[in-house]
VONU-847123 format. One line per field, with one value per residue (C-alpha): x, y, z; residue number from 1; residue in one letter; chain. Coordinates in Angstrom, 1 decimal. Last residue first. Example, Ala and Ser with C-alpha at 12.3 -4.5 7.8 and 13.67 -1.06 7.14 Angstrom:
<kedos>
u 13.7 12.3 .
v -1.1 -4.5 .
w 7.1 7.8 .
ketor 2 1 .
lolo s a .
zalo A A .
</kedos>
This chain:
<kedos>
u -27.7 -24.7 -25.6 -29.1 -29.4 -26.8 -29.4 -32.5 -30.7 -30.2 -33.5 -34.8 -32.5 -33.8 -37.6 -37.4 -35.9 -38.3 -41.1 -38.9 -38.0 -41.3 -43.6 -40.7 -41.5 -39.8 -41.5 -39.1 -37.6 -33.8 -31.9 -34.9 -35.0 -33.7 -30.5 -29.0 -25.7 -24.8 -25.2 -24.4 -27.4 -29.2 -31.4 -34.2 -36.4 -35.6 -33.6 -33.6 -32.0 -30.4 -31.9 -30.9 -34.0 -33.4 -32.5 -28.8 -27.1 -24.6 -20.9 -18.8 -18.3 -22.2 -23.1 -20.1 -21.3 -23.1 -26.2 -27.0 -27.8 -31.0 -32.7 -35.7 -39.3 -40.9 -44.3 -45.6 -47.4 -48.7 -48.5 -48.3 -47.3 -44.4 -43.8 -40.5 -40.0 -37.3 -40.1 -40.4 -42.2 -44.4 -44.7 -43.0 -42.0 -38.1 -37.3 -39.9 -40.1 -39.2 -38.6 -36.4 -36.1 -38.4 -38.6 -42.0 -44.2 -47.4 -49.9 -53.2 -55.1 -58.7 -59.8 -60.8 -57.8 -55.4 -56.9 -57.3 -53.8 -53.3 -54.9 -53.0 -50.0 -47.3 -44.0 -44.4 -41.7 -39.6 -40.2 -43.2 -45.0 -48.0 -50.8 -53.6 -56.1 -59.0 -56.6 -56.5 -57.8 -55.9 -52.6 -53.1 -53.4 -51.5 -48.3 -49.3 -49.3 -45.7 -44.4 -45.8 -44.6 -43.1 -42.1 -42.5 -46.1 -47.8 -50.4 -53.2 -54.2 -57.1 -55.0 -51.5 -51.1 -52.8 -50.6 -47.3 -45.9 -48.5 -48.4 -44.5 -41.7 -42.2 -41.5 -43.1 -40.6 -38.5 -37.1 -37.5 -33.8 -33.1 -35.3 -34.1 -32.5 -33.7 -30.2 -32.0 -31.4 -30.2 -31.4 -29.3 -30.0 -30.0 -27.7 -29.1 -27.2 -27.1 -23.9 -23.5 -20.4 -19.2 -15.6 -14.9 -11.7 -10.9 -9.1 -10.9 -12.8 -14.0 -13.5 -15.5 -13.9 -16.5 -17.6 -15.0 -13.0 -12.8 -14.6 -14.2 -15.8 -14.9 -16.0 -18.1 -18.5 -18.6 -20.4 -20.6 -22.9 -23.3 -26.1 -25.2 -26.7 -29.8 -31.6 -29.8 -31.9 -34.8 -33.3 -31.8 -35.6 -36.5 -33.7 -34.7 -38.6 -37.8 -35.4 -38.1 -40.1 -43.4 -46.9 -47.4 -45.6 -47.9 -48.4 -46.7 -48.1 -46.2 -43.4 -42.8 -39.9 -38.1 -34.8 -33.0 -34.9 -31.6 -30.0 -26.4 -25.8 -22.6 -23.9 -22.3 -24.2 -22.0 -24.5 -24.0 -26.8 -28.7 -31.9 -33.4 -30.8 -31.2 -34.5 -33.5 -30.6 -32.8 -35.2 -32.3 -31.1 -34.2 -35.3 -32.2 -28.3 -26.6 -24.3 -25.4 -22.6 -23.5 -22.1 -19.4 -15.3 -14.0 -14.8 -13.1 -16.3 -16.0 -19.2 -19.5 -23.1 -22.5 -20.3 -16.5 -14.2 -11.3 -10.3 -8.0 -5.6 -3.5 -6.5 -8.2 -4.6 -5.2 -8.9 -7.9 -5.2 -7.2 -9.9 -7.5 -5.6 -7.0 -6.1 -2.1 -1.7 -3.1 -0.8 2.0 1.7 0.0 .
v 13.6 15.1 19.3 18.6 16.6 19.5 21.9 20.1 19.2 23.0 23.8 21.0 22.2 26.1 25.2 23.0 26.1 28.7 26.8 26.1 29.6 30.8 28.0 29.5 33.5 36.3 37.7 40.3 37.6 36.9 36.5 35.3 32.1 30.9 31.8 30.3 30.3 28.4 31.2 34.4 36.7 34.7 31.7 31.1 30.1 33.1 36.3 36.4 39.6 39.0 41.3 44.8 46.8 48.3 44.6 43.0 41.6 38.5 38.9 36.6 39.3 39.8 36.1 36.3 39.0 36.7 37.5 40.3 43.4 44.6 47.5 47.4 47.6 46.8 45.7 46.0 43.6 44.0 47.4 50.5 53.9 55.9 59.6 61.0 62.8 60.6 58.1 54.9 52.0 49.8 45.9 44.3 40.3 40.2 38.4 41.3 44.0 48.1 48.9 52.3 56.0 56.5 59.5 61.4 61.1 59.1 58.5 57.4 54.1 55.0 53.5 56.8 58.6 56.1 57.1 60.7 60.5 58.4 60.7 63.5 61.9 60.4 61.5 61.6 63.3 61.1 57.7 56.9 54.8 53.5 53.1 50.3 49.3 47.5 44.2 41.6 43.1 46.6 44.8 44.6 48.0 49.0 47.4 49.5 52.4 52.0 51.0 53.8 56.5 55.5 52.8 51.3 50.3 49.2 46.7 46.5 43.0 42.1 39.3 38.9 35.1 35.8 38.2 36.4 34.7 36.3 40.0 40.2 41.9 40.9 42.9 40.5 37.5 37.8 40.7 41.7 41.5 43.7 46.5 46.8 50.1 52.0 52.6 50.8 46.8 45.7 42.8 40.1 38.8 34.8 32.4 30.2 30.9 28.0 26.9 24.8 22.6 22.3 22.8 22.6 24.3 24.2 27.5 27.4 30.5 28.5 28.8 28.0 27.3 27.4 25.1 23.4 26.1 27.8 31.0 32.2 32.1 33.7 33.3 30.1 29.5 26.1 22.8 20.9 19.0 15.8 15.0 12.0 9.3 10.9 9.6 12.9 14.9 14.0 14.3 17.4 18.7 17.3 19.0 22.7 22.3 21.8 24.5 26.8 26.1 24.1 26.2 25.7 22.5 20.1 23.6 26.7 29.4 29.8 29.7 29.7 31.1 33.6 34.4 31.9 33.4 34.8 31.3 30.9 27.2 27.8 26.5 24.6 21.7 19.8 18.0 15.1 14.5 11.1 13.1 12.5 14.7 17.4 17.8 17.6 19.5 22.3 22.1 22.0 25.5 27.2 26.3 26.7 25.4 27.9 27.8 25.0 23.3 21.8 19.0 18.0 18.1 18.2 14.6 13.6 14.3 13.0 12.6 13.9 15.0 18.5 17.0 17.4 18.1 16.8 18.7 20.4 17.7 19.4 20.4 17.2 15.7 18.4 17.4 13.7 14.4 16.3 13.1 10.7 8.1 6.2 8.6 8.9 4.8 5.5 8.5 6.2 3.5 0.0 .
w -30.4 -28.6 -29.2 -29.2 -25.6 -24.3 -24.7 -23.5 -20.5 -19.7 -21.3 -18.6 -15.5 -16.2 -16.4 -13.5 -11.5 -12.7 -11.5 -7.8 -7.4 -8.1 -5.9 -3.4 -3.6 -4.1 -7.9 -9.0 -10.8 -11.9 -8.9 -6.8 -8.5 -11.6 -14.1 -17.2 -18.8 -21.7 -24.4 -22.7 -23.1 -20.2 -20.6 -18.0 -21.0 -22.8 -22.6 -18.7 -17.5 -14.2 -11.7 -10.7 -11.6 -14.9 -16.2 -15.8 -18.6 -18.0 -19.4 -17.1 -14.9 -14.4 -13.7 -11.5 -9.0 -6.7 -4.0 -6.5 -4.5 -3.3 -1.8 0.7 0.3 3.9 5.0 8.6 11.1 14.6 14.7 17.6 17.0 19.0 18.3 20.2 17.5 15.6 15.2 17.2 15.6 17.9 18.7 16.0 16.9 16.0 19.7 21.6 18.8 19.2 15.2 16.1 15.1 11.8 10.2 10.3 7.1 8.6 5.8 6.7 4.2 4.7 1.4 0.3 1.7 -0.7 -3.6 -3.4 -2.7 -5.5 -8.1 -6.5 -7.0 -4.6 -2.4 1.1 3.1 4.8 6.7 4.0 6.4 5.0 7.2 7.2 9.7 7.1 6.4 4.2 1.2 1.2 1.3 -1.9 -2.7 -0.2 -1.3 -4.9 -3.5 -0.9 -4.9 -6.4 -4.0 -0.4 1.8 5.2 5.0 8.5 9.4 12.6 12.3 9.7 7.9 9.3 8.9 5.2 4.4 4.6 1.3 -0.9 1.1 0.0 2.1 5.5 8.8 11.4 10.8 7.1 8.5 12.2 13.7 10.4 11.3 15.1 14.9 11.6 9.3 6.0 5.6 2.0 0.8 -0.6 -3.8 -4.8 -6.4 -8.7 -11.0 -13.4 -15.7 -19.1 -20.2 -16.9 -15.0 -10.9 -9.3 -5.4 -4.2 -1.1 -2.0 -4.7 -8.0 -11.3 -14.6 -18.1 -21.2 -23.5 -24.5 -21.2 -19.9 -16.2 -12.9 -9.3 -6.0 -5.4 -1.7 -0.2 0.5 -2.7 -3.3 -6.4 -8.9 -10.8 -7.8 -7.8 -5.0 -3.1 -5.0 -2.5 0.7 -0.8 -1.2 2.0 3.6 2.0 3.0 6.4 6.3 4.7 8.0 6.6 6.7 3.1 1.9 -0.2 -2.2 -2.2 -0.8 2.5 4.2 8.3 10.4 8.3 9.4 7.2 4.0 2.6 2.4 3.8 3.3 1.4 -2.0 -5.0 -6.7 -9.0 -11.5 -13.8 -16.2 -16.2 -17.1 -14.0 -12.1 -14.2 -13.9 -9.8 -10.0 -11.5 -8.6 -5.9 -7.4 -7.6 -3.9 -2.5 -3.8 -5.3 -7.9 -10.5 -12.1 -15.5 -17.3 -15.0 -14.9 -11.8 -10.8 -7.4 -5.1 -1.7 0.2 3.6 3.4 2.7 -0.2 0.1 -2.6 -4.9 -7.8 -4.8 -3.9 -0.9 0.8 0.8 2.0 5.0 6.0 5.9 8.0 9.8 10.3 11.6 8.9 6.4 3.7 4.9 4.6 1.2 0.4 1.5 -0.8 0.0 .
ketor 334 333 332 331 330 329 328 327 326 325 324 323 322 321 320 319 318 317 316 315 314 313 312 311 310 309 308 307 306 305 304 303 302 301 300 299 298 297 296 295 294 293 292 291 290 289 288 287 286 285 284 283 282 281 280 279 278 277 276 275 274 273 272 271 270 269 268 267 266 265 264 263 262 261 260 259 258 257 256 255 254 253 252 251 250 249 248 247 246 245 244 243 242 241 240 239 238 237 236 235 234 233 232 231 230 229 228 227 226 225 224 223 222 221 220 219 218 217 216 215 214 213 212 211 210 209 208 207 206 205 204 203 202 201 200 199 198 197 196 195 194 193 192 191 190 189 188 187 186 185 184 183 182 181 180 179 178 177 176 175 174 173 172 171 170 169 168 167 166 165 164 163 162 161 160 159 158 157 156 155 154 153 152 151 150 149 148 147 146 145 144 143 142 141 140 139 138 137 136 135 134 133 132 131 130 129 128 127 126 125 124 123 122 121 120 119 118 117 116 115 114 113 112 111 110 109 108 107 106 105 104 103 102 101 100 99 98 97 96 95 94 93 92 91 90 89 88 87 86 85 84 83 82 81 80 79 78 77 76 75 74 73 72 71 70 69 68 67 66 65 64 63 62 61 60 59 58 57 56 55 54 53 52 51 50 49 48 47 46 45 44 43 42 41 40 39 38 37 36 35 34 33 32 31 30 29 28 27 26 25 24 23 22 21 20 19 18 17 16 15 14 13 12 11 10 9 8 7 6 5 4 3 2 1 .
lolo x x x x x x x x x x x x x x x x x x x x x x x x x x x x x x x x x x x x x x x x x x x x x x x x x x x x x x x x x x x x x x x x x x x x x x x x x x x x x x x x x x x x x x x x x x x x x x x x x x x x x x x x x x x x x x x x x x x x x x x x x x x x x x x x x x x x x x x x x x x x x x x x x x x x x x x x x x x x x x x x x x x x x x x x x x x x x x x x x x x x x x x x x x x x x x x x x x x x x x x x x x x x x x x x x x x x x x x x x x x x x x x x x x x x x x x x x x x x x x x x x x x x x x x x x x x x x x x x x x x x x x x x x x x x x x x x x x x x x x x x x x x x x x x x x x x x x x x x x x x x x x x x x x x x x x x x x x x x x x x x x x x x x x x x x x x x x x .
zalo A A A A A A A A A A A A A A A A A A A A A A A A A A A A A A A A A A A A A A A A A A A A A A A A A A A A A A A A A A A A A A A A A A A A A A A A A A A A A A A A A A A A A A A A A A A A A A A A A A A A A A A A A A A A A A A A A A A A A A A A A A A A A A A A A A A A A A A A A A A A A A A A A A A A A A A A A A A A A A A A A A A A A A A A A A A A A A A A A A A A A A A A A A A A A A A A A A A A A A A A A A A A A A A A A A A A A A A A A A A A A A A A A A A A A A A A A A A A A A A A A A A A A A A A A A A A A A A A A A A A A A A A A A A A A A A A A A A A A A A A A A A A A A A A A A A A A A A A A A A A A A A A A A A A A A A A A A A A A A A A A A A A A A A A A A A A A A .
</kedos>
């Protein structure tokens, strides 16, 4: 037996170290060893979007690296909704059964780690990890997410995803006809109260600045009884990221139950964009067709690519991006 064999059977660093030392080798979330570097697609991120592509994929017979760091932006949220068989369900719960799943595809393979960079080969494309490990596909799916963007309010961030929600689909129902706040302003604070309109009768959109809509909306807004409260806000006061009042920097404190936020974004991964992928008006990945992007071989899913945040979303879009995928390579080998 040589001495990198004796070395493998060895304790657990020295596993960890010769893993280190051979870098087209990699370890699965579920301790799995991964030697093939060279796949048909990788798919960077591995949520809702991601684990539904794998999963078309998978069935196909097509081998699959999935590469995710575990850091979804929906870790805060405690229950998820409007999606069938699984409304109600933690999104972790959801998650695991979803790998439990792909796991009974023997071609689709995890990679636990941090894509970072990605560049354009002859055969396909090279993606690194902040480890310095080096995978290469044919194809490619980002998967990968935004990240929201918290404003400067004290306590806002501890309440995302759990009584400051962004979407009256995924959380509007479990608030229905409890006092609700607005945090935003203009057309898209309008059109929140729109639909937040039919779940709840005590509704105030809080514009945390001076108020900025038409006439037509004003007039609007004042005969649905929606009030508008323009003072800055101080602090979200909540007990464990339950809202109980907002504090505004007059001294001003208003109870709610509930309240709706619009936040900034930034893409979750920058190598779509440095790999030549357009961007819309709005910040998301520009989807020419079919999930594909502008750069053939690269396709996109999820909350990356659709203003729609929602997991019956990520999923679709995910199926649809593993099947053109598939569909793709089936045309260039048959």
């Amino acid at each position: 037996m040589s001495s990198r064999r004796v070395f493998m059977q060895q304790s657990s660093w020295a596993l960890a170290a010769l893993t280190l030392s051979y870098p087209l080798m990699a370890f699965t979330k579920y301790g799995e060893m991964t030697n093939n570097k060279n796949v048909d697609v990788i798919i960077i991120g591995g949520s809702y979007a991601g684990l539904s592509a794998a999963m078309a994929l998978g069935r196909s017979l097509r081998n699959v690296l999935i590469i995710d760091n575990g850091t979804p932006c929906n870790s805060q949220t405690p229950h998820s909704h409007n999606f069938l068989t699984q409304d109600g369900k933690t999104p972790s719960e959801i998650t695991e059964l979803a790998k439990q799943e792909i796991e009974k595809y023997k071609t689709v393979k995890f990679y636990n780690g941090l894509a970072t960079t990605g560049v354009k080969t002859e055969s396909g494309f090279e993606i690194t990890t902040s480890n310095g490990h080096r995978f290469n596909a044919q194809k490619l799916i980002f998967a990968t997410g935004i990240k929201d963007t918290m404003p400067d309010i004290k306590g806002f961030s501890e309440c995302w995803g759990i009584s400051i929600v962004h979407c009256p689909y995924c959380h509007g129902y479990e608030y229905r006809h409890q006092n609700t706040g607005i945090i935003a302003n203009g057309q898209k604070a309008f059109h929140l109260a729109s639909m937040v309109n039919n779940l709840s009768s005590k509704v105030t959109i809080l514009t945390n600045g001076k108020a900025d809509f038409t006439s037509e909306q004003l007039e609007k807004l004042k005969s649905h009884s929606i009030q508008i409260v323009e003072n800055e806000i101080l602090e979200v006061e909540h007990t464990h990221g339950q809202l109980q009042q907002l504090i505004f920097k007059d001294g001003t404190k208003i109870p709610f139950d509930v309240a709706y936020g619009v936040v900034p974004f930034t893409q979750q991964s920058d190598i779509p964009v440095s790999l030549g992928c357009e961007t819309t008006e709005h910040g998301y990945l520009k989807i020419v067709a079919f999930q594909k992007t502008n750069v053939p071989n690269i396709y996109v899913c999820g909350d990356n690519s659709n203003m729609m945040r929602s997991v019956a979303n990520a999923v679709a879009s995910g199926n649809i991006a593993g099947a053109v995928a598939n569909g793709e390579l089936v045309n260039e080998q048959f």
